[in-house]
C-alpha positions as CSV (number, residue, x, y, z in Angstrom):
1,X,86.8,224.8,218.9
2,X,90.4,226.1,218.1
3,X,92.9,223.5,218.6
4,X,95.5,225.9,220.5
5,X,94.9,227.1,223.8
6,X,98.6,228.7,224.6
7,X,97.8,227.3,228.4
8,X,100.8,225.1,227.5
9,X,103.1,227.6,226.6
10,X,104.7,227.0,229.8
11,X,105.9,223.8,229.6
12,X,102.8,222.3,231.6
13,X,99.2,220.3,230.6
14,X,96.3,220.3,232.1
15,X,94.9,216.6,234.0
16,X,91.4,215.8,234.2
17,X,89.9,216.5,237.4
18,X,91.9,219.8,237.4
19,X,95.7,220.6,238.0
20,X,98.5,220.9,235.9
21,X,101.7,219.2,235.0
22,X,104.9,219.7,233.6
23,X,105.1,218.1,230.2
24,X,107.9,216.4,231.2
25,X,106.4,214.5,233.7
26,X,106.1,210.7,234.2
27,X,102.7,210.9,233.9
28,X,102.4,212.6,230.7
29,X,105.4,210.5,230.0
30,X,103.2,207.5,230.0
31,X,100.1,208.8,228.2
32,X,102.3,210.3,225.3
33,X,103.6,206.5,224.8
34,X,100.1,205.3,225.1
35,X,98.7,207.9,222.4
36,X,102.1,206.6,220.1
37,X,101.5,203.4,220.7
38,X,97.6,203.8,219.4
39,X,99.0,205.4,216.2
40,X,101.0,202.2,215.6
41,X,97.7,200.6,215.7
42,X,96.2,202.8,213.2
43,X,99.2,202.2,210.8
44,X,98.9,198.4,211.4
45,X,95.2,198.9,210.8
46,X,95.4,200.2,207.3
47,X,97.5,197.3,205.9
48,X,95.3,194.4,207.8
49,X,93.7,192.3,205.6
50,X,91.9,189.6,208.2
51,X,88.5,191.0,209.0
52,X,89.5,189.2,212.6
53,X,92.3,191.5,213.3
54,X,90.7,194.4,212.1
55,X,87.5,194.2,214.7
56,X,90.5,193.8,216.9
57,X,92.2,196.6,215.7
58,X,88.9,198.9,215.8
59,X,87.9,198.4,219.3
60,X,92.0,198.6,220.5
61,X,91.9,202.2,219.8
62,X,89.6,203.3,221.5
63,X,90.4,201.3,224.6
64,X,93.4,202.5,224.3
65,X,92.2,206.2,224.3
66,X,90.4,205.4,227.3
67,X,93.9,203.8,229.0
68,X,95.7,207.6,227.9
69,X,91.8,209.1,229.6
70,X,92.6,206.9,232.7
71,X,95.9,208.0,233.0
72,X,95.3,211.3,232.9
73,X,93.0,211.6,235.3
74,X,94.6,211.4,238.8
75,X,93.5,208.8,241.3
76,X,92.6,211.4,243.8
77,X,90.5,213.7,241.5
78,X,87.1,214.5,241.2
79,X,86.4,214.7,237.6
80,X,82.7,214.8,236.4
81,X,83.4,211.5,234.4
82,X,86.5,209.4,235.1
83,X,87.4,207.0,232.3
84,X,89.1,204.0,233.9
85,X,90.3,200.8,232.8
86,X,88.9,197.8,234.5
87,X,88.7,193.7,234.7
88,X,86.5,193.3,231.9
89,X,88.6,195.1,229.8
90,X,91.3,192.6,230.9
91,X,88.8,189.8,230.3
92,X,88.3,191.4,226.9
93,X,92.0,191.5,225.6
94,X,92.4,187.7,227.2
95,X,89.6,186.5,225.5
96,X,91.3,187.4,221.7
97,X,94.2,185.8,222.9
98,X,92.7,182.8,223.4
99,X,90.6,183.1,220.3
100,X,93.7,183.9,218.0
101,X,96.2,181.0,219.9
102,X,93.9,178.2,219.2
103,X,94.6,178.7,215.6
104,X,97.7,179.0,215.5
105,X,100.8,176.4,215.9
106,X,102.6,176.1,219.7
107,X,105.9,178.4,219.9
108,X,108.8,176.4,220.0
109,X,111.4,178.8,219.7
110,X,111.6,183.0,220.1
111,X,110.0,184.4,217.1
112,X,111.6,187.6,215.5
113,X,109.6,190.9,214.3
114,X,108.6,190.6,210.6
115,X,107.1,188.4,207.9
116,X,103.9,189.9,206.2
117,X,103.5,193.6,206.2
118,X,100.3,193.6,208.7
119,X,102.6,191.2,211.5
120,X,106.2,193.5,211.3
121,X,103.1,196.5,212.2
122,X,101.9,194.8,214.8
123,X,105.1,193.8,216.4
124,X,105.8,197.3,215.9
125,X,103.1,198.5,217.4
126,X,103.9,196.0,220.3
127,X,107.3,197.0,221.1
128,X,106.3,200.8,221.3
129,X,103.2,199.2,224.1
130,X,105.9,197.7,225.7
131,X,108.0,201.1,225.9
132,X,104.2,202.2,226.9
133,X,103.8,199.7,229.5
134,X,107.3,200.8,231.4
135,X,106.2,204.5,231.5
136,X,103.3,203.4,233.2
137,X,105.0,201.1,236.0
138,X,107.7,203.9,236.2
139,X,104.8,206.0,237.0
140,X,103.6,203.3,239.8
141,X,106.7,203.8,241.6
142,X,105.9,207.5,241.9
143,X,102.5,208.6,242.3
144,X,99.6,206.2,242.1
145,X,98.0,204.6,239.0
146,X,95.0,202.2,238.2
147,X,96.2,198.6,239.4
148,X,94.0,197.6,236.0
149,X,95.7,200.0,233.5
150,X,99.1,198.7,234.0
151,X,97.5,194.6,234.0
152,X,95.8,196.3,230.9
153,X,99.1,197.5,228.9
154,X,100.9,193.8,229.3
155,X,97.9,191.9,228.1
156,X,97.9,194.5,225.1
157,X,101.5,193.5,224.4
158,X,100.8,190.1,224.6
159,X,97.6,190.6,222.3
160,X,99.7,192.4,219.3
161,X,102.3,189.1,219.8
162,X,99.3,186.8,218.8
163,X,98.0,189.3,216.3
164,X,101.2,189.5,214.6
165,X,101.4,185.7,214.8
166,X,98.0,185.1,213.4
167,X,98.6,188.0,210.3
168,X,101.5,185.6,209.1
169,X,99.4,182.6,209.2
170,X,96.5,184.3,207.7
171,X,99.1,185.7,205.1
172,X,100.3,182.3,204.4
173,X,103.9,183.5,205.9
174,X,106.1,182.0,208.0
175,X,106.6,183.4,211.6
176,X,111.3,184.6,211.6
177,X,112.3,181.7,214.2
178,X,115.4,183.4,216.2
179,X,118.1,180.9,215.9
180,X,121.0,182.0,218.5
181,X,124.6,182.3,216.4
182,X,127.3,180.1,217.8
């Protein structure tokens, strides 16, 4: 398979289901975010040391695959085999959270990006899911989009929070408390 096709020399990419888009467009907008936020994951990956985080890590990305799938498959098309992203999925990300919080000590103040090398990737990797999750919900205000892929996207930001938490006390590292100058 050659990895050019020149069908996007025009500035437009093909959707599943069929059609085309500009490359410019909200939708691909929000599945380029996606597919940058899933590299972040990667490069938090390869400096995680818990094996917790990395099973975490491993079945993120392709979820997350399957979130840039979903999107780019129109609610009104008729692909032969839609990808979407549903409750359990949502289940799925809420049950880590739960897991990972019940080790780790109650917030008490905003906690800043950084301590050991695995948490300042995942709080990386969870800003550019944030930036992620507003392409998406710009998207929603134009043309319509899984209910469950944008519910999907928050709890992901939330999940990498936790992660990020959890590598520092793994680490044996303080979570940054944010103390607000006078």
């Amino acid at each position: 398979m050659k990895i050019y096709t020149r069908t996007g020399d025009d500035g437009t990419t093909g959707l599943y289901g069929g059609g085309r888009t500009s490359k410019a467009s909200g939708r691909i907008d929000a599945i380029g975010a996606v597919d940058e936020a899933n590299s972040h994951l990667g490069l938090a990956a390869v400096a995680c040391n818990s094996p917790e985080l990395a099973d975490i890590l491993a079945t993120l990305k392709p979820r997350l695959f399957d979130l840039g799938a979903d999107l780019s498959t129109p609610i009104d098309a008729h692909a032969p085999k839609e990808v979407r992203i549903g409750q359990s999925h949502i289940d799925e990300v809420e049950a880590a959270i739960d897991r990972l919080s019940g080790d780790l000590p109650p917030l008490k103040t905003f906690i800043l990006p950084g301590g050991c090398e695995t948490a300042a990737r995942l709080h990386l990797a969870r800003t550019v899911t944030r930036r992620a999750e507003r392409a998406i919900v710009d998207l929603a205000e134009h043309e319509p989009v899984n209910e469950a892929a944008v519910a999907y996207v928050n709890r992901i930001g939330d999940l990498l929070f936790v992660m990020a938490r959890y590598a520092n006390k793994a680490a044996g590292v303080d979570d940054i408390a944010w103390t607000a100058e006078g």
